[in-house]
C-alpha positions in Angstrom: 0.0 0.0 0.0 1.4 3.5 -0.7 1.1 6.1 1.5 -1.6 8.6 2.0 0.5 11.7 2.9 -0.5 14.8 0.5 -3.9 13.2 -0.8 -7.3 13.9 -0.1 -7.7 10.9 2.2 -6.3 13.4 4.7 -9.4 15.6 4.3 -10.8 12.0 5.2 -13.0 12.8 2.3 -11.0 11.1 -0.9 -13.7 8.3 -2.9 -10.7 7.2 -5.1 -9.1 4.0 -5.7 -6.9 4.7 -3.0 -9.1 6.2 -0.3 -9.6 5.0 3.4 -13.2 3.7 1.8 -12.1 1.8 -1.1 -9.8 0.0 1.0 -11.7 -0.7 3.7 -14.4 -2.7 1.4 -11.7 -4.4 -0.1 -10.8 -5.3 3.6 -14.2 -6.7 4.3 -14.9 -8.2 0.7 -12.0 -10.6 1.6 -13.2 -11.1 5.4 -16.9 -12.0 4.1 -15.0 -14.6 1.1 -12.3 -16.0 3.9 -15.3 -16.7 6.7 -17.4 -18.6 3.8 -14.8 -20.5 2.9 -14.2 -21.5 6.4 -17.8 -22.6 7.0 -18.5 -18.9 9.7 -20.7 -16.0 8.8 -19.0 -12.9 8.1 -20.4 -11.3 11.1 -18.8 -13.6 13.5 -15.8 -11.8 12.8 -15.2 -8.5 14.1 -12.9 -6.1 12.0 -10.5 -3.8 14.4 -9.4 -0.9 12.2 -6.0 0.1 13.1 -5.3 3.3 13.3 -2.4 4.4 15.1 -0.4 7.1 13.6 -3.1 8.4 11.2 -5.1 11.7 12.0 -8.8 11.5 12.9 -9.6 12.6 9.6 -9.1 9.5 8.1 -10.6 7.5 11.3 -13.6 9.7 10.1 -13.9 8.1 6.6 -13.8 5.1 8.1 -16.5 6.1 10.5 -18.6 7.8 7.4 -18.0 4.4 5.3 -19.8 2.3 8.7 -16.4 1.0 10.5 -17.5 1.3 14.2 -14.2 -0.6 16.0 -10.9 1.0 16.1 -7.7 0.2 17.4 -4.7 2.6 19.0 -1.4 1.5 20.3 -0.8 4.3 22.2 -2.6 5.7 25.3 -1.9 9.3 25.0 -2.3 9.4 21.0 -5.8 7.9 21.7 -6.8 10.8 24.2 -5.4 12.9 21.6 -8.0 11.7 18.6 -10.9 10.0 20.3 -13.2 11.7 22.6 -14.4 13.9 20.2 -15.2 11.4 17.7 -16.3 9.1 20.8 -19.1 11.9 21.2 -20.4 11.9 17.8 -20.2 8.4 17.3 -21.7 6.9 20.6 -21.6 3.1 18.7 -17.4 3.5 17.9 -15.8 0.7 19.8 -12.0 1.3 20.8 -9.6 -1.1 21.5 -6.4 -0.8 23.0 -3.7 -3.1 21.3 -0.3 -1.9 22.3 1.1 -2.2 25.7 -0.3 -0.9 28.7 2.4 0.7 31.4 0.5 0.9 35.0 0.8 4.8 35.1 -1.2 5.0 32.3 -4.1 2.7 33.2 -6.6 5.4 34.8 -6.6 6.9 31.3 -7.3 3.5 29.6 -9.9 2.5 31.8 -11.6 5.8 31.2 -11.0 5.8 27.4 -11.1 2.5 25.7 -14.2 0.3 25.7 -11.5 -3.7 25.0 -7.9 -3.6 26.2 -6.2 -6.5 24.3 -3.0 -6.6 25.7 -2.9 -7.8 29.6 0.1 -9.2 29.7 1.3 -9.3 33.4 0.3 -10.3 37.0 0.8 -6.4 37.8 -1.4 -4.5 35.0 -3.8 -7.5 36.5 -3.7 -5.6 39.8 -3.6 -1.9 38.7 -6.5 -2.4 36.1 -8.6 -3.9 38.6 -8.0 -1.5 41.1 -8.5 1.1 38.8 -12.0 -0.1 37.4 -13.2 -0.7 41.1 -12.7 2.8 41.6 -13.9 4.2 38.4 -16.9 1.6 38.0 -16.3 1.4 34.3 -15.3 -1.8 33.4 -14.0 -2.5 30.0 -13.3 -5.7 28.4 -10.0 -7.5 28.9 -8.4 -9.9 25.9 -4.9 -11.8 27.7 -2.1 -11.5 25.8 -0.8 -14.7 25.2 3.1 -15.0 24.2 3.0 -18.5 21.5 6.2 -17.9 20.7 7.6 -17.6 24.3 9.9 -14.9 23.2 11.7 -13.3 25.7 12.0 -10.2 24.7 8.0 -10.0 24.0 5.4 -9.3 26.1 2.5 -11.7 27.1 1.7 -14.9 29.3 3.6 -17.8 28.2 0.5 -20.8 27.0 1.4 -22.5 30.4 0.6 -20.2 32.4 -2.6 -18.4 30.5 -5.1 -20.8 32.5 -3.5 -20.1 36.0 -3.2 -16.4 35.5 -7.5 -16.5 33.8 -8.0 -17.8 37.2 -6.7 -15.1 39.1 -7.6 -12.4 37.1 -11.3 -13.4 36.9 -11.3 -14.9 40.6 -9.7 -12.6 42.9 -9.3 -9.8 40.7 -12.8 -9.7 39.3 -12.0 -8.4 35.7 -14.1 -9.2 32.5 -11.5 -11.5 30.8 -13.4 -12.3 27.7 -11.2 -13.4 25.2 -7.2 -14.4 24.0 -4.9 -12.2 21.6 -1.8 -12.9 20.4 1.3 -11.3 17.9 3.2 -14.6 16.2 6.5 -14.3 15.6 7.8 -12.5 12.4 9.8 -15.2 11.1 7.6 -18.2 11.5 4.3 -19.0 10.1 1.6 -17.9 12.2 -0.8 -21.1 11.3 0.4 -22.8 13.7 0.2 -19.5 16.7 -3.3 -19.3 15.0 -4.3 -22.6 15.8 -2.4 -22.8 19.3 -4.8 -20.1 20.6 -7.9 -20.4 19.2 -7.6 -24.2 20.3 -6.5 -22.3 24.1 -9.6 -20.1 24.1 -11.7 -23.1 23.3 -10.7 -25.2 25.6 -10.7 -22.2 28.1 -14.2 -21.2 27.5 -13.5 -17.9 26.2 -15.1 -16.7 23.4 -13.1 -13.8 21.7 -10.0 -14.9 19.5 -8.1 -11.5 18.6 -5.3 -12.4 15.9 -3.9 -12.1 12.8 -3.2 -8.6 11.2 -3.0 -6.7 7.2 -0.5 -9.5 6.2 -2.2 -12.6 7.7 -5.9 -11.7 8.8 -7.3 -14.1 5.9 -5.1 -17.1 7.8 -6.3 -16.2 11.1 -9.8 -16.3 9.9 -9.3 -19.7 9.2 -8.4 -20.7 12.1 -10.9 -19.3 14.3 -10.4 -15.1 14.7 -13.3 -13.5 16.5 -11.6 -10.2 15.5 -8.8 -9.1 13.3 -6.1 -6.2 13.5 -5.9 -4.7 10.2 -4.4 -1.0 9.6 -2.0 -0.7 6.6 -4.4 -2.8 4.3 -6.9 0.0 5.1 -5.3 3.1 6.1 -2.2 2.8 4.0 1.5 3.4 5.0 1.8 4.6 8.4 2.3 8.7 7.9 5.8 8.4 10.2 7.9 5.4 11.8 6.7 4.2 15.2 
């Protein structure tokens, strides 16, 4: 995908071949095909637009064209671009998909409606405390490490079922779901397959996996929701 910078997608109001629109019905043209293919209906899969990095305008094409769930890496970039659009869009579902540090988690809470990425015994702890106090309670997605990297975040799959157990026990927090970020140089099939097979056996109902390069793969394998931002917003305007 090329980049956007200097076009009218900026205005968030561009209808050509390269606009926010266009691709986004290419995106769900190939989410419908890949979910009949696999034997699921196309609304059984939930499409997280990612949007990190791009400026609300184009979050509002997407918005205009009927995409209602986002996704932000970032905490303070999010503050920056959603509670205005938040206001005119009561339905927009935000998901936070990037890592969470514990000073930032009274803004999350307050913010995003799905944080995807708990990933530690001690975000565990501070979002709970935090949604005890602020009574809003968003939904939680574990982030599961299948590649047991150790320089990536996430629960190792050992350890996912003892730590559900806490965090929904003790801790009390709406864990609904598993999400997970393969490795770059292996085939994610096989992470695909690992956690859907862990969220089954778990009882847990949302699968959040598989991004622009791979969504169609995850899909097959059993995505409740998929992360997709280049294949609809184009390049990302600056590195991150």
């Amino acid at each position: 995908m090329t980049t956007t910078q200097g076009t009218g997608e900026e205005t968030g109001r561009n209808t050509g071949a390269d606009s926010v629109t266009k691709r986004l019905e290419e995106v769900r043209r190939a989410i419908a095909a890949t979910a009949s293919a696999s034997g699921s209906a196309a609304g059984q899969v939930t499409l997280v637009a990612v949007s990190k990095t791009h400026p609300a305008e184009a979050v509002e094409e997407a918005l205009d064209a009927g995409q209602r769930v986002f996704g932000e890496n970032r905490v303070q970039e999010a503050k920056a671009k959603f509670p205005t659009l938040k206001e005119r869009f009561p339905d927009l579902e935000l998901h936070l998909i990037g890592p969470l540090q514990t000073n930032k988690v009274k803004d999350a809470v307050a913010l995003f409606d799905v944080i995807q990425t708990l990933d530690r015994p001690k975000l565990a702890e501070a979002l709970a405390e935090e949604m005890a106090k602020s009574g809003r309670r968003p939904r939680c997605l574990i982030e599961v490490n299948t590649g047991e990297e150790p320089q990536k975040a996430g629960i190792a799959p050992a350890e996912v079922e003892g730590f559900l157990a806490d965090c929904r026990g003790r801790l009390g927090l709406p864990v609904t779901g598993l999400m997970c970020i393969p490795p770059v140089d292996e085939e994610p099939a096989m992470h695909f397959a690992l956690l859907a097979e862990m969220a089954r056996r778990l009882g847990l109902s949302e699968v959040s996996m598989g991004m622009s390069g791979d969504y169609e793969t995850a899909i097959r394998f059993g995505a409740t929701h998929v992360r997709v931002g280049t294949a609809i917003f184009g390049a990302r305007p600056y590195p991150v």
